[in-house]
LUMSE-990942 format. One record per residue (C-alpha): residue number from 1; residue in one letter; x, z, y. Coordinates in nm, 4 decimals. Example, Ala and Ser with C-alpha at 12.3 -4.5 7.8 and 13.67 -1.06 7.14 Angstrom:
% residues 2
> num,residuo,u,w,v
> 1,a,1.2300,0.7800,-0.4500
> 2,s,1.3670,0.7140,-0.1060
This chain:
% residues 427
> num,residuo,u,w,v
> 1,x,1.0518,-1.6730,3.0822
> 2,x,1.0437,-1.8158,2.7271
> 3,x,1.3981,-1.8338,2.5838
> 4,x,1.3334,-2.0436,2.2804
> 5,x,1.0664,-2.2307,2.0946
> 6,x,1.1251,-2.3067,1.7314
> 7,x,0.8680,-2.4702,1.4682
> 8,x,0.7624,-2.3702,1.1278
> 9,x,0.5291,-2.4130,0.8361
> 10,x,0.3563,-2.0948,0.8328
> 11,x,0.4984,-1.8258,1.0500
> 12,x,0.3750,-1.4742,0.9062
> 13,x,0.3956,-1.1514,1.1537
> 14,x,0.4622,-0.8515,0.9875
> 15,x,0.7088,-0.7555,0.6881
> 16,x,0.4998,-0.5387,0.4345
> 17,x,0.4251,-0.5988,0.1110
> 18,x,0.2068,-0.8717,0.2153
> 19,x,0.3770,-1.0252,0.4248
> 20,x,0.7322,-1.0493,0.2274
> 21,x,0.5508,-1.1453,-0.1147
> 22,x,0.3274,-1.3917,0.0899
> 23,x,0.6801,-1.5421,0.2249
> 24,x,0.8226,-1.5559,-0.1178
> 25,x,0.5689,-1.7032,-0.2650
> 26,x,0.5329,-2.0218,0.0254
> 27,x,0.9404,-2.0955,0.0648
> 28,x,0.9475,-2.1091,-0.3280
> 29,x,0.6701,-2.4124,-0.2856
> 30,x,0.8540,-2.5820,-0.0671
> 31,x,0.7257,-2.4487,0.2688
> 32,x,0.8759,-2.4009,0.5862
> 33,x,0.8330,-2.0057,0.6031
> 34,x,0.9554,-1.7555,0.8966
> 35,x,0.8366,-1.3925,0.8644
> 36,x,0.8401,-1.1938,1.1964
> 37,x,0.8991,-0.8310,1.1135
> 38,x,0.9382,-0.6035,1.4604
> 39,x,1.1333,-0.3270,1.3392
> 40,x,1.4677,-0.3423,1.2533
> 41,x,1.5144,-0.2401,0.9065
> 42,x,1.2223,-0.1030,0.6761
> 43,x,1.3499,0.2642,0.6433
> 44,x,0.9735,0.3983,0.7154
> 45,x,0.9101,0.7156,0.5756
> 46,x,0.4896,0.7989,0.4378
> 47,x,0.4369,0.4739,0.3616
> 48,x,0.2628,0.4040,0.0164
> 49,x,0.4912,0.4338,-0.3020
> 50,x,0.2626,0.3281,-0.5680
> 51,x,0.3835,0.0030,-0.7512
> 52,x,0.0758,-0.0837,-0.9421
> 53,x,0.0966,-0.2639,-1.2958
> 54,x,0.0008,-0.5490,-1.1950
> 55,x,0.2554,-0.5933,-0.9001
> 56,x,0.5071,-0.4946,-1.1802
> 57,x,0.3474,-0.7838,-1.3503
> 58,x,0.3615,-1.0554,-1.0933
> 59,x,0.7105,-0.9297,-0.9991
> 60,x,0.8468,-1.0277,-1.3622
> 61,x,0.6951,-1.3689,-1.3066
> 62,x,0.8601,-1.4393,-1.0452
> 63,x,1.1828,-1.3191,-1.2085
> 64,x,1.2338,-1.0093,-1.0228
> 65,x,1.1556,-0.7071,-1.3172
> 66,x,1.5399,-0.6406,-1.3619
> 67,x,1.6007,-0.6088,-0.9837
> 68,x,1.3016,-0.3581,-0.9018
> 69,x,1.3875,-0.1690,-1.2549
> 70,x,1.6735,-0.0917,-1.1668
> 71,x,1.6075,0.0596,-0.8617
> 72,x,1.5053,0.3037,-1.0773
> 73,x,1.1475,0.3900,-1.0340
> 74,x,0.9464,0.6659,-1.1300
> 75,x,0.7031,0.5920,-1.4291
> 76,x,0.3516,0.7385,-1.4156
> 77,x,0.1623,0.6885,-1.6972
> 78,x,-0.1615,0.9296,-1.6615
> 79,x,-0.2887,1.1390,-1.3393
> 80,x,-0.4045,1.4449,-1.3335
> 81,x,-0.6014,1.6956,-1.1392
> 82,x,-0.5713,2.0437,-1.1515
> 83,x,-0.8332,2.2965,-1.0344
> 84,x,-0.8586,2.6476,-1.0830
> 85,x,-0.9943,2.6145,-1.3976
> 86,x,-0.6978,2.4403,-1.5460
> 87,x,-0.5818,2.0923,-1.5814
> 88,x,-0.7571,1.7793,-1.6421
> 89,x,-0.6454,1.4016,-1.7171
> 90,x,-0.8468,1.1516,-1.4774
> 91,x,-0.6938,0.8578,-1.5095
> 92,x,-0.4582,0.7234,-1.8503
> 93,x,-0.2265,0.3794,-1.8117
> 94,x,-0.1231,0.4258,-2.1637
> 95,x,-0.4177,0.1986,-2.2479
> 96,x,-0.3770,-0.0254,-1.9967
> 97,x,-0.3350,-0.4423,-2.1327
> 98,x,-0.0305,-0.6290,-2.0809
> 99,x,0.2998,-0.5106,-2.1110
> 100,x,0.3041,-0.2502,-1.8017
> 101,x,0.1032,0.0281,-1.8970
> 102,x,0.2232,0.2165,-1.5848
> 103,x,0.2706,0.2872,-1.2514
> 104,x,0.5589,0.2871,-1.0591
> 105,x,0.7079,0.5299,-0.7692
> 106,x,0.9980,0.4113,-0.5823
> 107,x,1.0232,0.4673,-0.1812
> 108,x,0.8701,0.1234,-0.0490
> 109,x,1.2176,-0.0107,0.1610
> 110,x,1.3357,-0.0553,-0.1708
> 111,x,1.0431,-0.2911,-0.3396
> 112,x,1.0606,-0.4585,0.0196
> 113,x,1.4238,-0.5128,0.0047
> 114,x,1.3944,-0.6377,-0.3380
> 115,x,1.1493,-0.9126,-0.2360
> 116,x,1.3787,-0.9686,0.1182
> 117,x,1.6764,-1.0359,-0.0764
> 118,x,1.5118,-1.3264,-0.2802
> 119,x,1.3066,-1.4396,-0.0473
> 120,x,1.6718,-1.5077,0.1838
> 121,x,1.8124,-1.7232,-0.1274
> 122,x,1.5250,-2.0166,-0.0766
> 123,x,1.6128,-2.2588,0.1781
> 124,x,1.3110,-2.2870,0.3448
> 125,x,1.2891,-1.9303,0.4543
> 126,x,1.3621,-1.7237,0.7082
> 127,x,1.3246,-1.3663,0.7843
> 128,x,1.3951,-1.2383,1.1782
> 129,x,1.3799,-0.8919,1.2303
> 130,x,1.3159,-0.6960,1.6228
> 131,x,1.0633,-0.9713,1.7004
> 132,x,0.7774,-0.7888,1.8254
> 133,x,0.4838,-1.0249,1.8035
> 134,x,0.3150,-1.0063,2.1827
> 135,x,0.0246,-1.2810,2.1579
> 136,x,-0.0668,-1.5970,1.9750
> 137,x,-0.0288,-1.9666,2.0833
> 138,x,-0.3279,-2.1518,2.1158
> 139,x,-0.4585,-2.5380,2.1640
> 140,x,-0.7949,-2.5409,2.2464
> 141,x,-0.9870,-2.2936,1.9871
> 142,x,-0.7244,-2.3423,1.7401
> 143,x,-0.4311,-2.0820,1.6951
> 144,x,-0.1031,-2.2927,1.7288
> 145,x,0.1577,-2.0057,1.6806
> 146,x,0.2802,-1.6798,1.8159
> 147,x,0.4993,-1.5441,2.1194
> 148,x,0.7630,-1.2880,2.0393
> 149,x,1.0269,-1.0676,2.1832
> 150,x,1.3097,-1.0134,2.0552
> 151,x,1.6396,-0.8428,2.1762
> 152,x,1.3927,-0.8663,2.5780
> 153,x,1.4445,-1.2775,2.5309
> 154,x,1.0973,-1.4074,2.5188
> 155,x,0.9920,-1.6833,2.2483
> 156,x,0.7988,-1.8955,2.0716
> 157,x,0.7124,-2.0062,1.7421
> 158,x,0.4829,-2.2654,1.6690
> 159,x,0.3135,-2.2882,1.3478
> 160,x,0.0518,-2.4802,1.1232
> 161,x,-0.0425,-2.1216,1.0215
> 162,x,-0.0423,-1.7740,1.1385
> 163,x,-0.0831,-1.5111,0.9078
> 164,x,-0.1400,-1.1772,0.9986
> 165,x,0.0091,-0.9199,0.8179
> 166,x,0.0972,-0.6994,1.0986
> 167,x,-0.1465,-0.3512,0.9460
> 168,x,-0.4036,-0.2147,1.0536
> 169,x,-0.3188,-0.1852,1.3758
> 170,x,-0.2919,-0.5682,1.3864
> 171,x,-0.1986,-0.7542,1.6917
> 172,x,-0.2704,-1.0809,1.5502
> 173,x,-0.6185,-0.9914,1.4414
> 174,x,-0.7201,-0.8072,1.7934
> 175,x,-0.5715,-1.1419,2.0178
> 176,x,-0.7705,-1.3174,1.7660
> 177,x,-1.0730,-1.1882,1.8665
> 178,x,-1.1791,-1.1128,1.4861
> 179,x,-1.4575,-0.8164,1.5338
> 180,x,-1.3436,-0.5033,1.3020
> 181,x,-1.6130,-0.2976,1.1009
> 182,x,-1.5218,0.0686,1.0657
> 183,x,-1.6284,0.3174,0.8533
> 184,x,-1.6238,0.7129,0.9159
> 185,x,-1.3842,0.9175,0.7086
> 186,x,-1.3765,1.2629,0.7041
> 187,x,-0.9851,1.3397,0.6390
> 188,x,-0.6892,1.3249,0.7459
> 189,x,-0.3373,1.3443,0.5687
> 190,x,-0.0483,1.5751,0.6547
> 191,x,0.3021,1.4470,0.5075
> 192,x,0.5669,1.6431,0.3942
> 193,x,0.8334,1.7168,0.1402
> 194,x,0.9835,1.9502,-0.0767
> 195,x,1.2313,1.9625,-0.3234
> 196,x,1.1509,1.9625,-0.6832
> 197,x,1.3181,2.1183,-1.0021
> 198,x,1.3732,1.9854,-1.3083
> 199,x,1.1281,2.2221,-1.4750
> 200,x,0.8165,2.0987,-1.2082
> 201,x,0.5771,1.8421,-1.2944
> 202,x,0.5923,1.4996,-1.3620
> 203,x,0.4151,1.2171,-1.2061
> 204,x,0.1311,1.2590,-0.9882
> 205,x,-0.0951,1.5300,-0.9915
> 206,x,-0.3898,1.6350,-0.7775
> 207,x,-0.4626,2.0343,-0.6548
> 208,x,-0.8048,2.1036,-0.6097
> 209,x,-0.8949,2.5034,-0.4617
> 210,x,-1.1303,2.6757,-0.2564
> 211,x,-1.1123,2.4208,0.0821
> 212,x,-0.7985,2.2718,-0.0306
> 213,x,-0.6903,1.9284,-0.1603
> 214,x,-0.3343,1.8508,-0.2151
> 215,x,-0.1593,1.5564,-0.3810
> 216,x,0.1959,1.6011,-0.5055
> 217,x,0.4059,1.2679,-0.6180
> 218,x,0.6912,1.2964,-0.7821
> 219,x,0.9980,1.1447,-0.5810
> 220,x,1.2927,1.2671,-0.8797
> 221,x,1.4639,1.5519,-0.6509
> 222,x,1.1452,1.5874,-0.4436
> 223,x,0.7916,1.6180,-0.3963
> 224,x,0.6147,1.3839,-0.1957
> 225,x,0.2724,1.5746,-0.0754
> 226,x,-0.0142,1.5155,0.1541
> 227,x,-0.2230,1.7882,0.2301
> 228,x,-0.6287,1.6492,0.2751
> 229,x,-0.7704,1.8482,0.6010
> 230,x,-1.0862,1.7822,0.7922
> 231,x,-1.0433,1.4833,1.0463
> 232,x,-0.9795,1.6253,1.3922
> 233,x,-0.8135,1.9767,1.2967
> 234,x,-0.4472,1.8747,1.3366
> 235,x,-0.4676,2.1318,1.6687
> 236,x,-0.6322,2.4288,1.4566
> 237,x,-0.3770,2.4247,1.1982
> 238,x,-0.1165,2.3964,1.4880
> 239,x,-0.2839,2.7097,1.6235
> 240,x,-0.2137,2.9180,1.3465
> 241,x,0.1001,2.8910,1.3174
> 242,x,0.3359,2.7204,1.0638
> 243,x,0.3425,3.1069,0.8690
> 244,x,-0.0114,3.0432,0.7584
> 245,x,0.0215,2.6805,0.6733
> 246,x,0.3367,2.8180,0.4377
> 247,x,0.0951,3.0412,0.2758
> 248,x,-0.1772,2.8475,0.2380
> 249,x,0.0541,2.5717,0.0175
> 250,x,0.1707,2.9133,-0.1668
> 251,x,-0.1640,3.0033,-0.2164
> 252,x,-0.2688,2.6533,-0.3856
> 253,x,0.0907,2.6227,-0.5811
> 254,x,0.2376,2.9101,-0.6372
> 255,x,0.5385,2.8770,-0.8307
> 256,x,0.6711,2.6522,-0.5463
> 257,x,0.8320,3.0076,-0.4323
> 258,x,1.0561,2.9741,-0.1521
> 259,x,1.0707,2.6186,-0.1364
> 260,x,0.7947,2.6398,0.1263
> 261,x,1.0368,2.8540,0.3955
> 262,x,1.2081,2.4786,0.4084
> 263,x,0.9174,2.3455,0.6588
> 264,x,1.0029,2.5690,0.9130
> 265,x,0.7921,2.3784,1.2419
> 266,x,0.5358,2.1338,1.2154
> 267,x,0.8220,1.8727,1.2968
> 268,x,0.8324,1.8915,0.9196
> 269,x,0.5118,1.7444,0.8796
> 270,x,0.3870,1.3723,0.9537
> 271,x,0.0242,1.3064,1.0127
> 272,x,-0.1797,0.9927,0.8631
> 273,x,-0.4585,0.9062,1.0765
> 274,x,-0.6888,0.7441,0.7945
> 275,x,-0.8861,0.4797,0.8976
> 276,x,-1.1079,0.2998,0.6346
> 277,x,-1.2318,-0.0558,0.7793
> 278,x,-1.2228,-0.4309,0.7127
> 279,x,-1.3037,-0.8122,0.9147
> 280,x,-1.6134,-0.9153,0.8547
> 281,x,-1.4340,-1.2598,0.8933
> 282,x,-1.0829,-1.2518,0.7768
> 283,x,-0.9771,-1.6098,1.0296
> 284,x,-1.0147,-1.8696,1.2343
> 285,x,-0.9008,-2.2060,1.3127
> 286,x,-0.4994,-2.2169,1.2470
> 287,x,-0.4831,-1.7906,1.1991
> 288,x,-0.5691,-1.5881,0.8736
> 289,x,-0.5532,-1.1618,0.8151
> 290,x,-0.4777,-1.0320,0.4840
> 291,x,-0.3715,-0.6956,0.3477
> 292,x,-0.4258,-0.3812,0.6027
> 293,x,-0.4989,-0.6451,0.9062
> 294,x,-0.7944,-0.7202,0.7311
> 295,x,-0.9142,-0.4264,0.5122
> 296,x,-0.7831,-0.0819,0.6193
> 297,x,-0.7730,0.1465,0.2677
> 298,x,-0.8334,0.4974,0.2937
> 299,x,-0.5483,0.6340,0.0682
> 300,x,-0.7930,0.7658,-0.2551
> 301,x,-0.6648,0.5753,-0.5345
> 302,x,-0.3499,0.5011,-0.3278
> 303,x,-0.4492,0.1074,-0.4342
> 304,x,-0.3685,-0.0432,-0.0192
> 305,x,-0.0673,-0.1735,-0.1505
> 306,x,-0.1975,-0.3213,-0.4621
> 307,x,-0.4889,-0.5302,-0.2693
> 308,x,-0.2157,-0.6466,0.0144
> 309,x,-0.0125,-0.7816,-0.2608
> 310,x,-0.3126,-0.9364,-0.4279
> 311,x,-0.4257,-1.0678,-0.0996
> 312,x,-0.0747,-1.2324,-0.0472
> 313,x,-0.0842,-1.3733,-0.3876
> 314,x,-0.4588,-1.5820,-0.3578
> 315,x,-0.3200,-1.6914,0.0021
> 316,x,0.0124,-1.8440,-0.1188
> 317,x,-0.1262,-2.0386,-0.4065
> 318,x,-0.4682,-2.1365,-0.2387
> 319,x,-0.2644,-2.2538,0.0634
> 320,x,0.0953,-2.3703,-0.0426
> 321,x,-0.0256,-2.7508,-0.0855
> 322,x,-0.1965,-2.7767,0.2476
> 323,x,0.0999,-2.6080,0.4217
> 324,x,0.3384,-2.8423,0.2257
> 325,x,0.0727,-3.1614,0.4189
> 326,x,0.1130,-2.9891,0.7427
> 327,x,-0.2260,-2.8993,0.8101
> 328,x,-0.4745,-2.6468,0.6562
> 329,x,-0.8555,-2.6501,0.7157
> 330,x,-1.0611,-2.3504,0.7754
> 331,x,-1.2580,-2.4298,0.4383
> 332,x,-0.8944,-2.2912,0.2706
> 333,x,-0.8678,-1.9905,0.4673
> 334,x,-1.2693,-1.9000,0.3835
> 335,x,-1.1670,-1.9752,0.0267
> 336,x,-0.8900,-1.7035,0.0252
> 337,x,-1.1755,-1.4276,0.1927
> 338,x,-1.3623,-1.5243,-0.0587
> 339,x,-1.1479,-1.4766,-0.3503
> 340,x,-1.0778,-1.1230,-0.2294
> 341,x,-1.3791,-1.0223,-0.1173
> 342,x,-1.5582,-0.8711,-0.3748
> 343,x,-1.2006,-0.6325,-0.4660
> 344,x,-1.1761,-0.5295,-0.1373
> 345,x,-1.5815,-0.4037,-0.1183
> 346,x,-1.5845,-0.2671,-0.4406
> 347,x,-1.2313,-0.0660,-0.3414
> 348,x,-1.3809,0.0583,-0.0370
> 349,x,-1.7384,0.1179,-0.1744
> 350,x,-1.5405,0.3332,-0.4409
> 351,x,-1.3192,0.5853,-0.1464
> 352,x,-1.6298,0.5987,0.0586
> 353,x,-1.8088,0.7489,-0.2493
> 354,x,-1.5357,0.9637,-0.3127
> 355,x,-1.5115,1.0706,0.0292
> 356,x,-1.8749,1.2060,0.0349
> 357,x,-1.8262,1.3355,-0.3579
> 358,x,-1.5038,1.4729,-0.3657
> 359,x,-1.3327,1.4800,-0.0128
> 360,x,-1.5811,1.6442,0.1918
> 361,x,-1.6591,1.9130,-0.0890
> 362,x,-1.2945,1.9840,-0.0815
> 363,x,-1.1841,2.0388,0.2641
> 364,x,-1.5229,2.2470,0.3735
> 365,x,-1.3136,2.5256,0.5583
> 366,x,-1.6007,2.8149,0.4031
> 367,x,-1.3944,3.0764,0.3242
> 368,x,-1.6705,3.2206,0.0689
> 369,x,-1.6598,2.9287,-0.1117
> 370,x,-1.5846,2.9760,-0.5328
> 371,x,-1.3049,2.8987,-0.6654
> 372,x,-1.3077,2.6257,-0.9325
> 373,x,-1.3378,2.8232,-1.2665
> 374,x,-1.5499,2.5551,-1.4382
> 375,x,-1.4189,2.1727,-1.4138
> 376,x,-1.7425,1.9268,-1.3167
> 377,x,-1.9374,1.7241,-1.6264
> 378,x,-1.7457,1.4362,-1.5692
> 379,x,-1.4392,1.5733,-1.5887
> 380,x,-1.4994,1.7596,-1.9290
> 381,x,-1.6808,1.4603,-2.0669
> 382,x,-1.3166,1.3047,-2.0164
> 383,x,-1.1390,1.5550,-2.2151
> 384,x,-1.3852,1.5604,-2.4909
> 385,x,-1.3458,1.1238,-2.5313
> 386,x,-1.0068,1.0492,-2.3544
> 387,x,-1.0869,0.6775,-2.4138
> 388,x,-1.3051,0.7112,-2.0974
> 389,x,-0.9566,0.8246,-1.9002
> 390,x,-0.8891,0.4186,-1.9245
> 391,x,-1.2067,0.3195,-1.7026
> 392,x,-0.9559,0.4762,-1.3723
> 393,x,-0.6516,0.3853,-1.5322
> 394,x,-0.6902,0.0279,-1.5330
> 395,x,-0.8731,0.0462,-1.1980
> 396,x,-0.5942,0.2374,-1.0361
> 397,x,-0.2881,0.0421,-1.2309
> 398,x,-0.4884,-0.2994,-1.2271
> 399,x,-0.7737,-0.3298,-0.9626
> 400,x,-1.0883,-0.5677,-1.0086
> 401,x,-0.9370,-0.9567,-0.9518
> 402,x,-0.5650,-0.8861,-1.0585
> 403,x,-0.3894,-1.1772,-0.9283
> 404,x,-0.0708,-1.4172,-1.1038
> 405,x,0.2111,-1.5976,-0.9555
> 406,x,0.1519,-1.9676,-0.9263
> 407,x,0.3563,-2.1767,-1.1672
> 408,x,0.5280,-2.2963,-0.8572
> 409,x,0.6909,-1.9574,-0.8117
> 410,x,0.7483,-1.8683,-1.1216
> 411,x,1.1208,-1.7983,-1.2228
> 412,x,1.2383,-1.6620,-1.5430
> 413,x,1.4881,-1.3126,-1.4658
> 414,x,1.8431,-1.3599,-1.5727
> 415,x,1.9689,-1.2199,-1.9156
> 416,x,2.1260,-0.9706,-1.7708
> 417,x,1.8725,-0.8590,-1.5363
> 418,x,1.6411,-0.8847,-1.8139
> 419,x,1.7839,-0.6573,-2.0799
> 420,x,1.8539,-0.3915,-1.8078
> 421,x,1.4630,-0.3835,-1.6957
> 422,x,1.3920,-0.3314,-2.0489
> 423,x,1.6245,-0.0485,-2.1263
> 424,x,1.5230,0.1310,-1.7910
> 425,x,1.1360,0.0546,-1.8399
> 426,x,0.9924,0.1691,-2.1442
> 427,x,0.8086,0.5056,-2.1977
């Protein structure tokens, strides 16, 4: 039994970065906007950190630098790898254009909080929280709004526009009936931390060994790290015991010493299932996907976050006036798949060459394979003309179709907002 029915402009179903920048961006142009979020808070843990420079751009145009600087972030500013060989510089935001030659890392409740919290001061916005989006409203062939439960009251929320931005897992794109293309990946991620010293590395920094691939971010007081093992052998590595697992991280970092006793079961450890995928067709009639409900990253390059923001961006200011009329044709939603199109091929063209370059090579378990004494051509052609460090720097920090605020949500950053973001923010 339906408890309620309520009507909005555009009612969006998920509270990511998508969704909540999408949300911001509509209320500030004058559109009725309710985002449906089904958890309670958005204290998830191994979700991506990575703050891109443009999203550090577009959040000082819409006036919201100071707030997210003073969060404080981590700066990253270059990337490196190292192999057995030594260490190597892959990818320099030093030479990036614009005034954020950087990346940030801050845990990603806080950017979302940052965006909830101004999002709540426009009146034509609204965020509930617990509604767990069950289905989608329909009249005829065209998608009319959603059904939600919330608290176990059923209800509904009609809409000119639903926008999915629910992840890959995305209810509104599979009652759609949108058909998903996959890709195979050969990887999955195990999740876990561990404290770090003051005397550790900065930033983020890639391990490469013998069968081994680790990624370490720096969290301030810990490491973030996600071990890279072969799709499928979650249950081997269970097998063998959380001893050997210990030692293997030993044997790829050793000076992180003791530090590895912490993980003491593999309730220490999270698993990412990566999925790499994308809609052929991103809508139909009354219903658009963006973000991970309509391209699935891989995390190589950790840009998902960076494309869901961008995809949130081209939405709100393709869409705003036709939301603001009531009614928005399917020519509009096309026109937003087509604006992000090409970025979202090229990024996944890009992690599936990687996979088969880099990834694969990496995890082989073959015990007798060499270690890494000599670093690959590209990566010493690199070092020799560090200039060639920007070509991934400004794809990781900026992506392919970097995307600006519309004037219409544009808002300058208090003064003292202002002058704290630029104390707090420069190298």
């Amino acid at each position: 039994m339906v408890t309620s029915a309520a009507k909005t402009g555009c009612c969006i179903v998920g509270g990511g970065p998508a969704g909540l920048v999408l949300g911001l961006i509509l209320a500030r142009a004058g559109v009725p906007t309710t985002v449906l979020e089904k958890h309670g808070d958005f204290l998830r843990d191994f979700r991506g950190d990575t703050v891109h420079a443009s999203t550090l751009t577009l959040l000082d145009e819409l006036g919201l630098g100071g707030e997210f600087a003073a969060l404080p972030p981590r700066w990253v500013r270059k990337v490196q790898v190292q192999l057995d060989s030594g260490t190597y510089g892959v990818a320099d935001l030093t030479r990036l254009p614009g005034r954020h030659r950087h990346i940030a890392l801050v845990p990603q409740w806080d950017f979302l909080n940052v965006i909830a919290e101004a999002s709540r001061q426009e009146p034509d916005y609204e965020l509930i929280m617990t509604a767990d989006v069950t289905d989608l409203l329909w009249d005829g062939e065209r998608v009319t709004g959603v059904s939600y439960r919330q608290d176990g009251q059923d209800h509904h929320l009609e809409a000119d526009l639903v926008v999915g931005c629910d992840g890959r897992s995305s209810v509104v794109a599979e009652r759609t009936g949108l058909r998903l293309r996959t890709f195979g990946v050969p990887m999955d991620v195990l999740w876990f931390r561990l404290p770090r010293l003051a005397a550790d590395p900065e930033g983020v920094m890639g391990r490469i060994s013998r069968s081994n691939l680790l990624i370490m971010i720096d969290r301030g007081d810990y490491f973030q790290m996600g071990l890279v093992i072969r799709k499928g052998s979650t249950a081997t590595l269970r097998d063998h015991g959380i001893a050997a697992f210990r030692q293997r991280l030993l044997g790829l970092v050793p000076w992180l010493g003791d530090r590895v006793e912490l993980l003491q079961s593999f309730d220490d450890i999270s698993l990412l299932n990566v999925v790499l995928s994308r809609l052929p067709r991103w809508y139909r009639d009354g219903v658009l996907c963006i973000g991970d409900a309509a391209h699935a990253m891989s995390p190589v390059g950790g840009v998902g976050i960076n494309l869901a923001v961008q995809d949130a961006v081209a939405a709100g200011r393709i869409l705003a006036q036709s939301l603001r009329t009531g009614r928005v044709a399917t020519a509009s939603l096309r026109a937003v798949q087509r604006r992000r199109w090409l970025p979202t091929v090229f990024t996944q063209t890009f992690q599936r060459i990687a996979h088969r370059v880099v990834v694969v090579r990496s995890i082989a378990e073959d015990e007798a394979a060499p270690r890494l004494t000599t670093a690959p051509g590209a990566l010493r052609l690199m070092q020799r003309f560090p200039v060639l460090q920007a070509i991934p720097g400004y794809f990781l920090g900026i992506g392919l179709v970097p995307e600006h605020a519309p004037d219409f949500a544009r808002k300058q950053a208090s003064p003292r907002t202002a002058v704290r973001f630029s104390a707090q923010s420069q190298p």
